[in-house]
C-alpha positions as CSV (number, residue, x, y, z in Angstrom):
1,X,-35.9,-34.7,42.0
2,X,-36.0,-34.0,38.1
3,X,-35.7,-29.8,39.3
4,X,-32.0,-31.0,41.1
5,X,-30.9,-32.9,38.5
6,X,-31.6,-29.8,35.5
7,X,-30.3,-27.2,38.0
8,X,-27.2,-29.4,38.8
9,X,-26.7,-30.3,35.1
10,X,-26.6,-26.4,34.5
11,X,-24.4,-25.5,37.1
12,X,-21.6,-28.3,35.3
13,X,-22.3,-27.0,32.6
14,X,-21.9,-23.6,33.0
15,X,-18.5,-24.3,35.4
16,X,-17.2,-26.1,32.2
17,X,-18.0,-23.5,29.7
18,X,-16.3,-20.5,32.2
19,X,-13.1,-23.0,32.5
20,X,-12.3,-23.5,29.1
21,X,-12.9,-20.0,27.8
22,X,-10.2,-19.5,30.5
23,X,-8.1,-21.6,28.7
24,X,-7.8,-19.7,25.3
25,X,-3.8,-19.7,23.6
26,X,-2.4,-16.7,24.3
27,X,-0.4,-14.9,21.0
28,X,2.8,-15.8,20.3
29,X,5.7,-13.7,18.9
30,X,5.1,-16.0,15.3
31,X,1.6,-15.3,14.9
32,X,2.3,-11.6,16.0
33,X,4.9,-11.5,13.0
34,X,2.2,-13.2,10.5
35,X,-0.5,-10.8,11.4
36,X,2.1,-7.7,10.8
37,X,3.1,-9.8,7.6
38,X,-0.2,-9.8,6.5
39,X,-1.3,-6.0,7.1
40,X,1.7,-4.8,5.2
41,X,1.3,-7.1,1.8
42,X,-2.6,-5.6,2.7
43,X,-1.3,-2.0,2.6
44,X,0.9,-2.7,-0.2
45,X,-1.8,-4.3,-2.5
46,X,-3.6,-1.2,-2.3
47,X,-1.3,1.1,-3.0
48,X,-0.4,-1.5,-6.1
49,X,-4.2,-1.2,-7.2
50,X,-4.3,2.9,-6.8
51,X,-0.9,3.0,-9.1
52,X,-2.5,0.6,-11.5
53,X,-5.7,3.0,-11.2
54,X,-3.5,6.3,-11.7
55,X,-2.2,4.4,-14.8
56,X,-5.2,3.8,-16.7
57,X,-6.6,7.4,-15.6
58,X,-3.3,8.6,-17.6
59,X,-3.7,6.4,-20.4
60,X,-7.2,7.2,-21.0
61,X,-6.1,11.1,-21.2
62,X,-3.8,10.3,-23.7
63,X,-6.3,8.7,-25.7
64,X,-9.0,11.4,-25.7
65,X,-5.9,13.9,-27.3
């Protein structure tokens, strides 16, 4: 009796865990927008940091002169 009780208890479980990781939110057009958002202020924070690198490169060469 104990065996149909653990193997039923699985089964519910299992059916419940497949339904709701059916249920996931799909994307929206906002959160599309705020992912692009974020890749570009990404992109442009490195290109900030390897001007700001290029800068101190030049300003040490003028120092050793």
């Amino acid at each position: 009796m104990k065996l149909n009780n653990s193997v039923s208890a699985a089964l519910i479980m299992s059916a419940l865990l497949i339904a709701l990781s059916g249920c996931q939110k799909q994307e929206g057009p906002a959160e599309r927008a705020g992912k692009s958002v974020d890749q570009a202020v990404d992109k442009a924070g490195q290109q900030i940091e390897k001007a700001g690198e290029k800068i101190q490169d030049a300003a040490k060469g003028d120092e050793k002169k």
